[in-house]
C-alpha positions as a printed Julia matrix, in Angstrom:
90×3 Matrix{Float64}:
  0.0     0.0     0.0
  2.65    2.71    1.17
  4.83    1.97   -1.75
  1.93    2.71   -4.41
  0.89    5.68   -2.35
  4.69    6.79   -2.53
  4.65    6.14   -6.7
  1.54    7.78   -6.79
  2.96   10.66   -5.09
  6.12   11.1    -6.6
  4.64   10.61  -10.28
  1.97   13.58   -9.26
  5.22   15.7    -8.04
  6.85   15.12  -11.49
  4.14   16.67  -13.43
  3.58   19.64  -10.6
  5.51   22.19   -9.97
  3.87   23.43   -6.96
  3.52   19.97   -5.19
  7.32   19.07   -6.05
  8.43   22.23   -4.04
  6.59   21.76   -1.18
  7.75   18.62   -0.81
 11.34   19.92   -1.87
 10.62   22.55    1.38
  9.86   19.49    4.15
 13.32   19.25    4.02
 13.67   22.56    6.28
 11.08   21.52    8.36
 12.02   20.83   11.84
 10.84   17.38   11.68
 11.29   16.66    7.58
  9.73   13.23    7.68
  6.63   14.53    9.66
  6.32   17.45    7.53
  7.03   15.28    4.39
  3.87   13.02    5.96
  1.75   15.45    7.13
  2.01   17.31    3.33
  1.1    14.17    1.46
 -1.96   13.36    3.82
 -3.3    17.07    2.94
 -2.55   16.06   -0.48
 -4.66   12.59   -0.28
 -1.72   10.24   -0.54
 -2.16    7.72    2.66
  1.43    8.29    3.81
  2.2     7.87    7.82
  5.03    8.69    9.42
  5.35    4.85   10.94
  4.78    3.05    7.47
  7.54    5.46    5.94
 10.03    4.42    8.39
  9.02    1.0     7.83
  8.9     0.67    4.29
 12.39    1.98    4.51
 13.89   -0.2     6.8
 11.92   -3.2     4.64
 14.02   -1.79    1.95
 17.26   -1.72    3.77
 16.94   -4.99    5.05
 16.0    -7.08    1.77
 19.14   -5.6     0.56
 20.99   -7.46    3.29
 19.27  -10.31    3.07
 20.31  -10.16   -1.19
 24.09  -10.58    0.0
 25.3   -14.12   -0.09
 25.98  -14.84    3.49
 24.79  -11.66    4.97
 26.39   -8.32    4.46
 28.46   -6.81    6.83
 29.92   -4.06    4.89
 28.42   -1.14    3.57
 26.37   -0.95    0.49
 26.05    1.91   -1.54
 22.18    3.28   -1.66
 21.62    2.59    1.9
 20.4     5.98    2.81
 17.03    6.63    3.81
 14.03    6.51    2.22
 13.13    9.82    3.06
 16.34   11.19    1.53
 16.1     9.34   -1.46
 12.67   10.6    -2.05
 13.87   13.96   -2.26
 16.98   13.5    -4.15
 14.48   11.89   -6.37
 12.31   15.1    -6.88
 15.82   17.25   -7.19
C-alpha cells in the first residue's frame, strides 16, 4: 500500500511544480519526515510517518538479506528513504 501511495505521489510531483516544491521545502522543516507526511496526507496520498520508516527499513533490510551470506559491509544506496525521495524530486 505505502509503496503505491509513494509512486503515486512522486509521479503527481513530477508533473507539478507546486507539489514538487513543497515537498522539496519538508526538508527545512524541523521534523522533515513529519512534515514530508503530514504534506502528502493534505494532499490525499495515505502516507504515515510509521509506514515510511518502515517501508524503509523493509528496503534496507531485503538488501541485506540479497548478499550471499549476509552483508556486513556497507552498500552503496543505503540511505534513507526519506532522503532518497527527495533527491528523487531534485
Amino acid at each position: 500500500m505505502i509503496e503505491h501511495e509513494i509512486n503515486r505521489l512522486i509521479h503527481k510531483a513530477k508533473y507539478d511544480e507546486n507539489i514538487r516544491k513543497a515537498l522539496l521545502a519538508t526538508k527545512d522543516a524541523d521534523d522533515p519526515l513529519k512534515a514530508f507526511c503530514d504534506l502528502a496526507g493534505e494532499l490525499g496520498y495515505d502516507i504515515t510517518l510509521g509506514e515510511l520508516f518502515a517501508y524503509g527499513m523493509t528496503m534496507n533490510d531485503s538488501k541485506l538479506r540479497a548478499t550471499n551470506g549476509g552483508g556486513s559491509f556497507e552498500i552503496e544506496g543505503w540511505n534513507d528513504l526519506y532522503e532518497n525521495l527527495i533527491e528523487e524530486l531534485s
